[in-house]
N, C-alpha and C positions, 0 to 999 in steps of 0.2 A: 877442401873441407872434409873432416872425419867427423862421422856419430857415432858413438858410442852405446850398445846397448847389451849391457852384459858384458860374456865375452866376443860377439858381434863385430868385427869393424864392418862397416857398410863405405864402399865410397861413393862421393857425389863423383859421378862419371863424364869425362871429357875426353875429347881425340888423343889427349898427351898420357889418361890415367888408363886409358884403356889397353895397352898393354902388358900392363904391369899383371893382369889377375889372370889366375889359373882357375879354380872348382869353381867361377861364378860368371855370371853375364849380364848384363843388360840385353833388353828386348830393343827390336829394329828402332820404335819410335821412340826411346831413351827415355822413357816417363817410367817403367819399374826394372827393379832388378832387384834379381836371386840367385838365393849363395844355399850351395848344398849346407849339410849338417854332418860332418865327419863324425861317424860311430852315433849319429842319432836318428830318429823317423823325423820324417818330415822336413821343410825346404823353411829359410826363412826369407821375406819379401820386402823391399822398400819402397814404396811411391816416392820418385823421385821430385813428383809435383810437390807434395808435401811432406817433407821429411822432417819435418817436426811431429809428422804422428807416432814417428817410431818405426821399430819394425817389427812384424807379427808373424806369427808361424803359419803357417800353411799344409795343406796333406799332411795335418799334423801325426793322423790315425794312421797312416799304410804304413804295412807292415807291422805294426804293433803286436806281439803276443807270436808271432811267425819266428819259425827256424831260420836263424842268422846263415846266411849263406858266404862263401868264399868271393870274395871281389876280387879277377886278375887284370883288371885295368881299370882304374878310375876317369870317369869323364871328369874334359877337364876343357878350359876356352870356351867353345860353340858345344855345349852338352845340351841345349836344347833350344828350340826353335818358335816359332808365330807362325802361323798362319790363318788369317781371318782372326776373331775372338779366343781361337783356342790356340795355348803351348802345347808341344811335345817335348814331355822328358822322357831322356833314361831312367829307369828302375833299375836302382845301383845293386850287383849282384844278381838280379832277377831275369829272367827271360821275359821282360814286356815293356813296355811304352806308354806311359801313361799320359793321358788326354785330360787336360785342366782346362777349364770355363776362367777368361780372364776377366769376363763381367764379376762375378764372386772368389776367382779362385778354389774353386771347388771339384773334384774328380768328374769329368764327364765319361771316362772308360777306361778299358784298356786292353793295349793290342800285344796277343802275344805274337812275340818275332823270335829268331835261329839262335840267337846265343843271349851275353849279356852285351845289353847297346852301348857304345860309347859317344860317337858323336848322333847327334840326330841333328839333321843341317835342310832346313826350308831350301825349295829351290826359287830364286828371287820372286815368281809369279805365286806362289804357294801352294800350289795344284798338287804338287807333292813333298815328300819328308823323305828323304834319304839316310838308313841307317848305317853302322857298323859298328862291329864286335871284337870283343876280346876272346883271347884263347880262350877253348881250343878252335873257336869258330870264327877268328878272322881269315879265311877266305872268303868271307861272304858278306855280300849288299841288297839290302831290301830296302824296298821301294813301298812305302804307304800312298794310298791315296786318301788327301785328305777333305775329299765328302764324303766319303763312303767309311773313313777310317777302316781300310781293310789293306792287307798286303796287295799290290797289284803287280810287284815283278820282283824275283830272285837273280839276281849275277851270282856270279864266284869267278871276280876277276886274275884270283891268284892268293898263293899265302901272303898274309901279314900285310892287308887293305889299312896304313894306318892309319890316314887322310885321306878328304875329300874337298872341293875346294868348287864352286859353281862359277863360269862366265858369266860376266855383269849380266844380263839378257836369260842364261840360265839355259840356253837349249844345247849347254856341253859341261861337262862335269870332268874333272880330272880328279883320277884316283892314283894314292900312292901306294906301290906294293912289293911292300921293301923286299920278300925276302924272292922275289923274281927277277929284283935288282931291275925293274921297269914304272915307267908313267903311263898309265893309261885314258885313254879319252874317250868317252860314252857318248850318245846322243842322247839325250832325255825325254826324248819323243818315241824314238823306235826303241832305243835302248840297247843299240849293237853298238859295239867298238867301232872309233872308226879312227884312232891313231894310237899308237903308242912311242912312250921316248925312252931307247934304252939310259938309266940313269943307276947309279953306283949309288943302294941302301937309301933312296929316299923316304922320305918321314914327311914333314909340313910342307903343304904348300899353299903361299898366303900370294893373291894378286893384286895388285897397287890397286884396284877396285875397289879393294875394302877400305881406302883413306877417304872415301867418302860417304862411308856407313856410319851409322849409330849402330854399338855394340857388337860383334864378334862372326 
């Protein structure tokens, strides 16, 4: 089923629709989801529960009246994450992380991090948010903790981090980084490598894990 609102499509989200969409997601528990606003401020939102309310804008204000900055990579799939009550998005163009209250949807903060973010990806237990960036700062992975919403660990696994993909359980992270032409595997606890797989210009890596998720 498609709603219509404006020029908006919103889809009602299932295991077959969901890979069809790039700039937008559904949250873990499938009840909302949000779609960036190409060339405008602010996110628009859908309650899946009730999607006869429509859909409303949100962080309508950020960024408003601010100098438009160059974007060299667009989040896009998993651009942002849950943990507890709060999301974290990318701030498209921006060096920082923005922290939404999903009781209101309303700004709770924001974290500045090493470049501009592109994926920001929950690690399954939520304890932390996993960043990465676009040029000229993809060799680098920051690590938010999220009670404290503060950076708690810098990597720089290699050039060109372009994916990150978490084990069901979450205490290993596989990172792709293409231009090392290798897979890398983290602990997420200690946070030392503890494998790598030489691999020719890796890019996405999605594991059969995720066919039993809601959303991305």
């Amino acid at each position: 089923m498609i709603f219509k609102t404006g020029t908006i499509k919103c889809y009602l989200l299932n295991s077959r629709s969901l890979g069809a969409l790039s700039d937008q997601s559904a949250n873990f528990t499938g009840r909302f989801y949000i779609a960036g606003l190409f060339g405008e401020d602010g996110l628009a939102l859908l309650d899946l529960w009730h999607p006869d309310r429509g859909v409303r804008r949100i962080m309508d204000n950020y960024g408003r009246g601010d100098e438009k900055l160059p974007v060299y990579k667009m989040p896009h799939l998993e651009g942002w994450a849950m943990s507890g009550q709060l999301a974290f998005v990318p701030a498209v163009g921006r060096h920082e992380v923005l922290v939404i209250d999903s009781k209101d949807w309303t700004e709770k903060g924001r974290i500045p991090v090493h470049g501009q973010p592109v994926f920001v990806m929950a690690q399954p237990a939520g304890r932390q948010v996993w960043v990465n960036f676009a040029l000229p700062d993809n060799d680098t992975v920051q690590i938010i903790d999220t009670e404290s919403l503060e950076i708690a660990h810098t990597l720089r696994p290699g050039p060109a981090v372009l994916h990150m993909e978490f084990t069901p359980r979450g205490e290993r992270v596989w990172l792709s980084v293409r231009d090392d032409d290798r897979v890398a595997v983290y602990d997420t606890n200690s946070f030392e490598r503890v494998a790598q797989l030489d691999v020719h210009k890796p890019s996405g890596i999605f594991f059969s894990s995720r066919a039993t998720r809601i959303g991305l």
